[in-house]
C-alpha positions as CSV (number, residue, x, y, z in Angstrom):
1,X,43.5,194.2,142.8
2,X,44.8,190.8,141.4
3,X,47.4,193.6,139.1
4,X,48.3,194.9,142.3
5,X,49.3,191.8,143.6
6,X,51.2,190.8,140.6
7,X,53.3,193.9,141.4
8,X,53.5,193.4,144.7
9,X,54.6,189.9,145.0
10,X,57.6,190.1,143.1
11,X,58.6,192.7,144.4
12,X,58.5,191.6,147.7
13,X,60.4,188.4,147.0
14,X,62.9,190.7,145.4
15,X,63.3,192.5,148.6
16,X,63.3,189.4,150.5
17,X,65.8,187.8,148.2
18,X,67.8,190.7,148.7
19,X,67.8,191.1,152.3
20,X,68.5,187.5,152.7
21,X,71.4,188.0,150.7
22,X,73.0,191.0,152.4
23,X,72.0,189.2,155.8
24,X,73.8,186.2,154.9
25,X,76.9,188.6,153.3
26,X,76.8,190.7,156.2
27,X,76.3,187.6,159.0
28,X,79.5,185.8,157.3
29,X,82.1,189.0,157.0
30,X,85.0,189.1,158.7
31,X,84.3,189.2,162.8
32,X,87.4,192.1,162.8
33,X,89.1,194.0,161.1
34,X,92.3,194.2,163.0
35,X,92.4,191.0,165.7
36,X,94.2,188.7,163.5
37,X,95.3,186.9,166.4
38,X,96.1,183.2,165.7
39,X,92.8,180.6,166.5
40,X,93.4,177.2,166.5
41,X,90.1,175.6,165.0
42,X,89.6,171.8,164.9
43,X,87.3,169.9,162.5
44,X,86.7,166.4,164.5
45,X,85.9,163.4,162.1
46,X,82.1,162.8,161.9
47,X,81.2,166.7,162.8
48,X,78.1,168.1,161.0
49,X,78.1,171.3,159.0
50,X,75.4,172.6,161.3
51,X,78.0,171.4,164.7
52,X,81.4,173.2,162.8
53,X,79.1,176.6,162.5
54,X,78.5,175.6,166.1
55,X,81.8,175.5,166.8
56,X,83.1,178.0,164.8
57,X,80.6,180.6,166.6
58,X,81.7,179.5,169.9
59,X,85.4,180.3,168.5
60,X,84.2,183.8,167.8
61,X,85.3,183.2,164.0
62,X,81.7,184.0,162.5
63,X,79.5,186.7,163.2
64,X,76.3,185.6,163.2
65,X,75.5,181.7,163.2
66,X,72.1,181.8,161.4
67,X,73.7,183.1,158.4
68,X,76.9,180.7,158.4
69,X,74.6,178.2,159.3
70,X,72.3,179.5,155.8
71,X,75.6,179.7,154.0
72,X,77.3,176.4,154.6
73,X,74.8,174.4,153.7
74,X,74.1,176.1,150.5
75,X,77.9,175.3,149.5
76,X,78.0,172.0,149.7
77,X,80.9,171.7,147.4
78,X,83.5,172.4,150.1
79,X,84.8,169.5,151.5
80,X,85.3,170.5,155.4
81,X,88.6,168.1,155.9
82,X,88.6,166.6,159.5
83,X,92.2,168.3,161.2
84,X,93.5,171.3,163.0
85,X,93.5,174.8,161.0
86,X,95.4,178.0,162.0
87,X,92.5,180.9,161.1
88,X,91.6,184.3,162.9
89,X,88.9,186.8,163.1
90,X,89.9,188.8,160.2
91,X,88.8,186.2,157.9
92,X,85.8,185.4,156.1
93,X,83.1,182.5,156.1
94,X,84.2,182.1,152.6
95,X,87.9,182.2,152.9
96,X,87.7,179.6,156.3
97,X,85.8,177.1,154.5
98,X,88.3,177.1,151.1
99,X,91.3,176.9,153.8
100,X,88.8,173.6,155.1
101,X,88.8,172.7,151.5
102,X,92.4,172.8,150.2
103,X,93.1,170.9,153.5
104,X,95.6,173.8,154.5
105,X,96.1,172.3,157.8
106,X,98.0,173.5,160.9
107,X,101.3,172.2,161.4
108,X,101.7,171.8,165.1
109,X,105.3,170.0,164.4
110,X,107.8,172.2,166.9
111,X,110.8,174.0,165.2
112,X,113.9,173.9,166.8
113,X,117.5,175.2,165.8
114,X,120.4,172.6,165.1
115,X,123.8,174.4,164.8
116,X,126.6,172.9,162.8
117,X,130.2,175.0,163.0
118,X,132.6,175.3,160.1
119,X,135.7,173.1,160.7
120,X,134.3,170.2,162.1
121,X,134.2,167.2,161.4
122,X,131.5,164.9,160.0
123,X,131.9,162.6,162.9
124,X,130.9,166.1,165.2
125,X,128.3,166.8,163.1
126,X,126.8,163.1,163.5
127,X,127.0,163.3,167.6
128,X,124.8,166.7,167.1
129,X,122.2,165.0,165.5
130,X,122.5,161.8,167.8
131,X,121.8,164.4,170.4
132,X,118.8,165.8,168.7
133,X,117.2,162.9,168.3
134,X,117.9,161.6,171.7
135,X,116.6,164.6,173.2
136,X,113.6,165.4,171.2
137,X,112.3,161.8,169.6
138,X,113.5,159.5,173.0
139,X,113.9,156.8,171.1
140,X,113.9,153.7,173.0
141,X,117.5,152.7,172.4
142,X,120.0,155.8,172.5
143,X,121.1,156.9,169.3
144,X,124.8,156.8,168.9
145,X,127.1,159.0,166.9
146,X,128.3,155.6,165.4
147,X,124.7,155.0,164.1
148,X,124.6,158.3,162.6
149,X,127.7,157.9,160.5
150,X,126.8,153.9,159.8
151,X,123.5,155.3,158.4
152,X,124.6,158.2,155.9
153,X,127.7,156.2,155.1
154,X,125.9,153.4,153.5
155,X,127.1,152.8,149.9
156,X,123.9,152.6,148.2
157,X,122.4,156.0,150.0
158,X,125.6,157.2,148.9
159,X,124.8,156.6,145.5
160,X,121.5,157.7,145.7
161,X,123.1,161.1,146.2
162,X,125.5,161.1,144.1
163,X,122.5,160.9,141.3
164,X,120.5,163.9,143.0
165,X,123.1,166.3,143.4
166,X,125.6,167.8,140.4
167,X,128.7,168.1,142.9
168,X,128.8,164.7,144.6
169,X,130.5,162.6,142.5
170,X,132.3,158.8,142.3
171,X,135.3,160.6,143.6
172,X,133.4,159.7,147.2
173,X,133.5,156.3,146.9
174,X,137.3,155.9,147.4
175,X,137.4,152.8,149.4
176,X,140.0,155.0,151.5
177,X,138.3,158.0,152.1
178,X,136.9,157.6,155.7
179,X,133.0,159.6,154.9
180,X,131.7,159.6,151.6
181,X,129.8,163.3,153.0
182,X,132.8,164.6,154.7
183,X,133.6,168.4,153.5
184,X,129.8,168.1,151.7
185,X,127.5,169.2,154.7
186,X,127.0,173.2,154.3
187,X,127.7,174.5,157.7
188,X,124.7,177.0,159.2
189,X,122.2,177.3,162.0
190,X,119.5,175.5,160.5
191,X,115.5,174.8,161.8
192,X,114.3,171.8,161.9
193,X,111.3,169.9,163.2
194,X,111.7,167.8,165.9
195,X,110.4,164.8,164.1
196,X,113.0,165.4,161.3
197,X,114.6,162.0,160.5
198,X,118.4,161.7,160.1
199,X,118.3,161.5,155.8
200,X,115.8,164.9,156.3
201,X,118.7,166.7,157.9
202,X,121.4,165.5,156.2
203,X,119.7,166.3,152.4
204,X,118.5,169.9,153.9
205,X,122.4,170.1,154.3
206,X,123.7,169.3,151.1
207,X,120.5,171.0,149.3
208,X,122.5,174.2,151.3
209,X,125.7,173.1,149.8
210,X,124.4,172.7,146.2
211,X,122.9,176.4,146.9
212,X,125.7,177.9,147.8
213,X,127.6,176.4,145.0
214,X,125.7,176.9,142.0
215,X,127.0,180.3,141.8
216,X,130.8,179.0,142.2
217,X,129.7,176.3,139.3
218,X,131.8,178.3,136.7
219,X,134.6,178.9,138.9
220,X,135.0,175.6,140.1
221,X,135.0,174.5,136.6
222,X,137.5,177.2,134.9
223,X,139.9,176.2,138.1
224,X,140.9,173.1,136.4
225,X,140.0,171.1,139.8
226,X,137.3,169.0,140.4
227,X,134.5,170.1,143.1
228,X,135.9,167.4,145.6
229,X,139.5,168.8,145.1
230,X,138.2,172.2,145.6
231,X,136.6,171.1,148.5
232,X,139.6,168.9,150.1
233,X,141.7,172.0,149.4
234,X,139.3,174.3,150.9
235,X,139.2,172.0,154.5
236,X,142.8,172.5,155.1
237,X,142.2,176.0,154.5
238,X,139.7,175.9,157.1
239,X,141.7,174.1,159.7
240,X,145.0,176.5,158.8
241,X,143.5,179.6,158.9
242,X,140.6,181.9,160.0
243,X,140.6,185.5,158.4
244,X,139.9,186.0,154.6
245,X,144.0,187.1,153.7
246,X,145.3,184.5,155.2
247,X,142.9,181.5,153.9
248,X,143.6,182.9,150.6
249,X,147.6,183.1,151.2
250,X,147.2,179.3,152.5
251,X,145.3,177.9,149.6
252,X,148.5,179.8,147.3
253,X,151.2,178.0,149.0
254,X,148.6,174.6,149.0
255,X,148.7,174.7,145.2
256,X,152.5,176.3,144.4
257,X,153.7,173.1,146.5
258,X,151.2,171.0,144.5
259,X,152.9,172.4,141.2
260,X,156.4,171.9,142.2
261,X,155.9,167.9,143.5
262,X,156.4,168.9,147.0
263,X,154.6,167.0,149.6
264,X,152.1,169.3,152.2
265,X,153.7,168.0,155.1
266,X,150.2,170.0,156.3
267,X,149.6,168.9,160.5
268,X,145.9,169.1,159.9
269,X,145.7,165.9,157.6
270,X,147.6,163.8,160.4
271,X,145.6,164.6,163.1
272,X,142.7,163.9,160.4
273,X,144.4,160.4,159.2
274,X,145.0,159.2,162.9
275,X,141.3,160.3,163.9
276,X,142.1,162.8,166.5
277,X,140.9,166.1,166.9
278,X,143.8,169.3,167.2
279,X,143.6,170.6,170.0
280,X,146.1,172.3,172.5
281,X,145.5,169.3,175.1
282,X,146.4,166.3,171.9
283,X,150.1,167.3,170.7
284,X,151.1,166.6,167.3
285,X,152.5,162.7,167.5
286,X,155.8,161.9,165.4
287,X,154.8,158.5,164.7
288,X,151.8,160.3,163.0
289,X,154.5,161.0,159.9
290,X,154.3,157.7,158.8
291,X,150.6,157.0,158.7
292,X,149.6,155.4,155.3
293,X,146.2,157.1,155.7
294,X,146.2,159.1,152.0
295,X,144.8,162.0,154.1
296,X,148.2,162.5,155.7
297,X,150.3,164.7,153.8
298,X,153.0,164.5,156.1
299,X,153.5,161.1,154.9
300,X,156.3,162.0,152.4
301,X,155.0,158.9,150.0
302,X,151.2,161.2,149.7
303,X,152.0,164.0,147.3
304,X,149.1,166.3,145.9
305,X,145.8,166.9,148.1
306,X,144.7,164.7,151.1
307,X,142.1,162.1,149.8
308,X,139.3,164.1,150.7
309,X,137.9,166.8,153.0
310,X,139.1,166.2,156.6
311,X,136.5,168.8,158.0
312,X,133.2,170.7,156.4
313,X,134.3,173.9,155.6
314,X,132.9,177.3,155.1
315,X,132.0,179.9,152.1
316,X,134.9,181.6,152.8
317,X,137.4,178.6,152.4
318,X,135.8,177.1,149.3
319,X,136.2,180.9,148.1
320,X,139.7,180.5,148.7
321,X,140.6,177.3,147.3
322,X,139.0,179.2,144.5
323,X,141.1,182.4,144.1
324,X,144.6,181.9,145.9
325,X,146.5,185.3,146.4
326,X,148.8,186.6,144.1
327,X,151.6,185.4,146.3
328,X,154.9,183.6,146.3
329,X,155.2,181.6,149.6
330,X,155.8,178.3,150.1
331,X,155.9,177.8,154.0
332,X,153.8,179.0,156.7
333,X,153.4,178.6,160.4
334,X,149.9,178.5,162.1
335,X,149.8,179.4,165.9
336,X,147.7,176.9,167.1
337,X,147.1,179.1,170.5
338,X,146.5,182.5,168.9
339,X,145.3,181.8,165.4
340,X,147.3,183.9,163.9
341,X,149.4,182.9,160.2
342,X,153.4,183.9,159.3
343,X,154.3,182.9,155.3
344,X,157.4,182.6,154.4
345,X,158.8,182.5,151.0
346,X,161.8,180.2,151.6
347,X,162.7,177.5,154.2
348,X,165.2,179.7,156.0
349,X,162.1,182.3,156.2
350,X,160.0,179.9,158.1
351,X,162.5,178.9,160.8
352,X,163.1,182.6,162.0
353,X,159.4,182.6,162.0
354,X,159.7,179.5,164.0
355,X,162.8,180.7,166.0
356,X,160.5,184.4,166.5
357,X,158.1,182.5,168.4
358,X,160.1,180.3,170.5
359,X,158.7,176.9,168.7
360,X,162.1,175.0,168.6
């Protein structure tokens, strides 16, 4: 009898260790194999392991509470962080309590879209965001366009940019170059929270720029300009033109002038230099001519390229500045109303253009 039960015990507790095991593997599966509908779970602070099972069975996340109950407190060595997790019914005991213990918490920051446009200015690009955070932080002072620019124009933030990015350079710190960033801020659709701070948007920006870029890095460097030529070049491409052909027939008569000491005379750059936006309703001003601004190429004293970017311009442009066309003009006419481009290879070439289209 007594060998009996020396057989039979062990056995049993086998059995029983076995059926304990696929109870507690069974009772902390998966609930589903298909809802993976998004649960938003909460840990509070001070909540028990036996009062998150609790909680977790009340969420429908475990199947059987008994045997998360079991299995919880036989791991101890998770620590169950207090915060909001994203989880679903698809997922394991096992694989809810290591998202609990690598604190992979749910971000319920919102997302929302901030669209900056080629061609405009950094001064635009500063009311957008004075107009996201107005909007979505309600600040209790209204955030001015003017505090945008006076914050990411400070010298020393400046400077810390200038070390963190390859293509931002002294060149920015020309004391008459009105915004260190200007022609810098890669223009996109981007997404960003709506607790994002004005430095967050701004480096997102120019982490963009350095993307788009890093391929360019060779070209930029065999074109014997420096990036912030390339880029002051590639604004008044922006502003002169808008299909591929002609930005690339622009950015040819921009360096063939350049080569033979002949001054831009470029509108763009004056309505730049006096701080005005072109626009069919603001007419070009002669007294503009004489601006000292070195932005204004029609000033006859400013040869070569405007200090800087007068506008954050697009792939296309910076392309452009990049590879000029294989072409011999040295005038061109931009219709301000239609958008279209006329070259001209000589001066008597661009008044018959001028004379074709009734601009005396």
């Amino acid at each position: 009898m007594k060998k009996m039960l020396l057989i039979i015990i062990p056995i049993t507790l086998v059995l029983f260790f076995i059926a304990a095991l696929t109870f507690i593997k069974l009772g902390t599966g998966a609930v589903s194999k298909k809802n993976d509908k998004e649960i938003i779970f909460e840990i509070h602070a001070g909540d028990s392991r036996n009062t998150i099972v609790k909680n977790l069975k009340t969420a429908g996340l475990v199947k059987n509470k008994l045997a998360a109950t079991i299995y919880i407190n036989l791991h101890r060595g998770y620590n169950l962080q207090a915060a909001k997790y994203s989880l679903n019914r698809t997922m394991t005991l096992k694989e809810i309590l290591t998202k609990f213990d690598k604190g992979e918490k749910y971000d319920d920051r919102v997302a929302v879209s901030l669209k900056f446009v080629p061609g405009k200015r950094l001064v635009d690009y500063a009311q957008t965001i004075a107009d996201f955070k107005n909007k979505y932080q309600d600040p209790v002072v209204k955030v001015t366009k003017e505090d945008i620019i006076n914050e990411i124009n400070d010298s020393e933030y400046i400077k810390t940019l200038i070390n963190k990015y390859w293509f931002l350079t002294d060149e920015v710190l020309n004391s008459e170059i009105y915004y260190a960033l200007e022609g810098y801020l890669q223009p996109e659709t981007y997404q960003f929270y709506t607790t994002a701070t004005t430095k967050d948007i701004i480096e997102r920006m120019l982490n963009a720029t350095d993307k788009k870029l890093k391929p360019l890095e060779s070209d930029i460097k065999n074109s014997g300009h420096s990036v912030h030529e390339i880029l002051s070049a590639a604004a008044v491409i922006e502003k002169e033109a808008n299909s591929d052909e002609d930005r690339a027939k622009v950015a040819q008569v921009i360096y063939k002038r350049i080569s033979i000491g002949m001054n831009l005379g470029m509108d763009v750059t004056a309505y730049y230099a006096a701080k005005v936006e072109q626009t069919i309703d603001n007419p070009y001003m002669y007294a503009w001519n004489f601006l000292p601004s070195k932005y204004n190429t029609r000033n006859k004293d400013n040869l070569g390229l405007p200090v800087g970017p007068i506008c954050n311009p697009s792939l296309s442009s910076i392309k452009a500045a990049l590879h000029p066309s294989d072409t011999n003009y040295l005038y061109f006419y931009a219709d301000i109303n239609t958008g279209k481009v006329y070259f001209a290879e000589d001066y008597n070439g661009f008044i018959q253009i001028q004379k074709n289209l009734g601009d005396k």
